[in-house]
N, C-alpha and C positions, 0 to 999 in steps of 0.2 A: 295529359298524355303520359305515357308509361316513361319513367325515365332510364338510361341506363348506367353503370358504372364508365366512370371518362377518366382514364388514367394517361399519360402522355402518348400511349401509344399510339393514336392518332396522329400527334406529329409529330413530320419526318424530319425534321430539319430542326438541329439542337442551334442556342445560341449564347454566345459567348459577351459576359459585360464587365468593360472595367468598374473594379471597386469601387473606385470615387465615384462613380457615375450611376452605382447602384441605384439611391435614395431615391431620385429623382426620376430614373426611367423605370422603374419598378411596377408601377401602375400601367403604363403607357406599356410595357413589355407583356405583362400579364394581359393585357386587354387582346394583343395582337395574335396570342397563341389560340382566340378561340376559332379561327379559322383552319388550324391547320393547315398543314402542307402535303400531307400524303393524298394524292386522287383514286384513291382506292375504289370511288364509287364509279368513275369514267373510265369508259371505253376503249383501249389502246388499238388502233385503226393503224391498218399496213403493216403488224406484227407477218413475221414469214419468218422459217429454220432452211436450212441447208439440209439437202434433199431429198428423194423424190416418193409418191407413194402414190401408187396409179393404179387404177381398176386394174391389170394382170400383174403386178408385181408388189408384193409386200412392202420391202422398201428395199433403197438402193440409196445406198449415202456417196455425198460428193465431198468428202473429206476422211482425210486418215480418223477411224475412230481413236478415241479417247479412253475407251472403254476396254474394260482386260479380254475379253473376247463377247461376240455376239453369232447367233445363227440363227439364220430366215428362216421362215416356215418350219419353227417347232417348239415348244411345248417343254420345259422341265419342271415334269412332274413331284411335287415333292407332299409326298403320303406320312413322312416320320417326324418331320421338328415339328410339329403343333404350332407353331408359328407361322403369321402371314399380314398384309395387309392391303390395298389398291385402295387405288387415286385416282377418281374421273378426269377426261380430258386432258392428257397428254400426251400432247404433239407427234414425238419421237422415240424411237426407242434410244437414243444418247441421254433424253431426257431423263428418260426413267430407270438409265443407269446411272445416270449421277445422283437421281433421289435412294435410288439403293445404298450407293456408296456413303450418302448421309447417314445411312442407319444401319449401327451396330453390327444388327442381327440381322441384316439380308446379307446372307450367303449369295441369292441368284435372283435375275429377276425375267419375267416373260410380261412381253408389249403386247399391246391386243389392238390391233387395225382398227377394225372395226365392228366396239362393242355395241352397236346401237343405240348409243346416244345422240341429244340434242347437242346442235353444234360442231365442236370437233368431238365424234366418236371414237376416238381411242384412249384405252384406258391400261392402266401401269400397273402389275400387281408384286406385288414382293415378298420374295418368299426366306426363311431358314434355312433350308436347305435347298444342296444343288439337284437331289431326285434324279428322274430316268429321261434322257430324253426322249421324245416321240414327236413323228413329223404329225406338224398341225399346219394349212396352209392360214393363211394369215394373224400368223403371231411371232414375235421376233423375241429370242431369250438367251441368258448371256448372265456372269459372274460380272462385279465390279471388279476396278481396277484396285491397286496396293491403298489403303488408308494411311492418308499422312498421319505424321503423329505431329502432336499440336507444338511450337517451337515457345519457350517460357516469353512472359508479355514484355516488351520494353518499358521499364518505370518512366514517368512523367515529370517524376522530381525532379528541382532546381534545373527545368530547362530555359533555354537562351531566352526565351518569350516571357519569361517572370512567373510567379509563388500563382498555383492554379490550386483554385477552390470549386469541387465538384458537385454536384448534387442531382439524384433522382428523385421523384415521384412516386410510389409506389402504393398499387390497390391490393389492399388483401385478398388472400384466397384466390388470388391468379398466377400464372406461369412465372410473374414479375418475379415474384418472391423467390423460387430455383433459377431464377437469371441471375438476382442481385447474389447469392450465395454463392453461386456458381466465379462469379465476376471475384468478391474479394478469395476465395477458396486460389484464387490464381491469380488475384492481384491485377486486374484488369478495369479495360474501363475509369470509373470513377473511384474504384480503388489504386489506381496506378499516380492521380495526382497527390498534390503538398497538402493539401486536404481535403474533406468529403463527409457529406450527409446522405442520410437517406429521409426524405416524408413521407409521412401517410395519416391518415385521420384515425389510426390505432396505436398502440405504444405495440409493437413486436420487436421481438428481437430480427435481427437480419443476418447477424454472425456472431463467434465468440466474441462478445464484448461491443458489442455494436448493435443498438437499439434503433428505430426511425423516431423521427422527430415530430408530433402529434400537430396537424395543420386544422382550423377551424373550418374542415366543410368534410360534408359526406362523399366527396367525387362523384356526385351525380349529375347529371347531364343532357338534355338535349341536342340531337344533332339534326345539323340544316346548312342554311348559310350555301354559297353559290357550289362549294365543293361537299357539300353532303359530311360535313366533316363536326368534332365534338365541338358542341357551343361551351368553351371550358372556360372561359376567361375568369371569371368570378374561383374557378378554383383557383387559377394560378395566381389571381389575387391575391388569396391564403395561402400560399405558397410563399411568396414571396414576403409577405406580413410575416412569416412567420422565422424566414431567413434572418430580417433585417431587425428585429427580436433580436433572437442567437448572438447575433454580430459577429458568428465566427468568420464570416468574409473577410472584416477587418482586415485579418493577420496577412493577407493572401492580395497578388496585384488584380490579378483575373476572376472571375466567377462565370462558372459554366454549364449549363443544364445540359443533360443528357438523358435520353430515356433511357429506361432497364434493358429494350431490346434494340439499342443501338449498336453499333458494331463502333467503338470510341476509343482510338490512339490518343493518350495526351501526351504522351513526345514528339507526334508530328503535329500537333497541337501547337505546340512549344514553338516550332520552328516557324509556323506561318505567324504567330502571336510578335514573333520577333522582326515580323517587319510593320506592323502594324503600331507602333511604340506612339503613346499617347492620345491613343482613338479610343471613346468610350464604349463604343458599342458596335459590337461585330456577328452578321447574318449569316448566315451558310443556303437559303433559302434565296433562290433564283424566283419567286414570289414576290419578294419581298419580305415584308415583319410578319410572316407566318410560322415563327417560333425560334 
């Protein structure tokens, strides 16, 4: 069977191991990450938004929007920035103002009812510019709201919960690689703890003066198992061989995997670690030891 690249990104759920405790749950830890925790394959049943969209009426929201302004049934046309993009199936036009407000370069964006698709039929397009308006009956268009500007990361060091040792996984040639750059460029993440690595089965650099750490396997992979999820265990086997090598844990009371696209406070890290004092190994995963 065809295999494909299995990078952590399959699991949702990072986990946290005291150092002394490393040696010995190291295999038993790696084994348990091949199942995964994200159900990305299943079905989320009795999803519903907040309000309405009815054979005579575009939409009609049951809540103050969020959004810098919206208006029903029209169209902004936008002919000059060269830029654009859409997104099938989504829901709402709130939706598709907050994925504008995600990016950059959407100036405006126009919802589309009903684009004639399978499923939910509405689709989100995003444009550059704010253009002409012109009434269109079922399409709802609208500017995002002000963009936050991003607040500097709180550092992880010498927090109350003890010396945190971080480490990602990392596949070449994927998005990982502008995550993990991204992450120390602002000192975040696994760059915000007392120490930190990065793996991969290549020697690349990841930033000025930070190279990843070369692990014994291809990160290739079949996926299955009850949640459709990366059969990885055998890499984070190499993984973890290849930590307890380094021994840079040692220096460190904690050790904590995190993927490149986790969203990862180690100060508030710190603080939950600090009631936890003498427990060797700690889940985050309402699963169980699925990573």
């Amino acid at each position: 069977e065809e295999q494909q690249e299995c990078a952590p990104r399959p699991l949702g759920c990072g986990s946290i191991v005291r150092r002394a405790a490393l040696p010995a749950l190291a295999v038993a830890v790696a084994a348990a990450l091949s199942t995964g925790c994200w159900l990305s394959t299943r079905k989320v049943r009795g999803a519903s938004y907040r309000g309405s969209i009815g054979l005579d009426t575009t939409w009609t929201s049951a809540f103050d929007s969020k959004c810098g302004k919206m208006e029903v049934d029209v169209e902004y046309q936008d002919e000059t920035s060269g830029w654009g993009m859409n997104y099938d199936h989504i829901p709402t036009p709130e939706m598709c103002c907050a994925m504008c407000q995600g990016v950059k370069k959407c100036k405006a964006f126009t919802w589309v009812k009903d684009a004639g698709l399978e499923g939910c039929p509405s689709q989100c397009w995003l444009k550059g510019g704010l253009g002409k308006p012109r009434a269109m009956t079922g399409l709802v268009s609208g500017v995002p709201p002000p963009r936050k500007m991003l607040a500097s990361v709180p550092s992880g060091t010498d927090g109350m919960g003890g010396s945190l040792f971080c480490f990602s996984l990392m596949v070449p040639g994927t998005d990982e690689v502008e995550l993990l750059r991204w992450q120390h460029a602002n000192m975040a993440s696994i760059f915000a703890c007392d120490g930190f690595a990065v793996y991969s089965n290549k020697k690349l650099p990841v930033a000025p003066g930070i190279e990843t750490s070369v692990v014994d396997s291809d990160l290739k992979c079949e996926y299955g198992g009850d949640s459709g999820t990366a059969l990885n265990a055998w890499i984070f086997i190499a993984v973890f061989k290849k930590l307890l090598e380094d021994g840079v844990y040692k220096r460190h009371d904690w050790v904590v995997k995190a993927d490149p696209d986790a969203v990862f406070f180690p100060d508030r890290l710190g603080k939950v670690l600090a009631e936890h004092a003498g427990a060797g190994y700690i889940n985050n995963c309402k699963y169980g030891m699925h990573g």
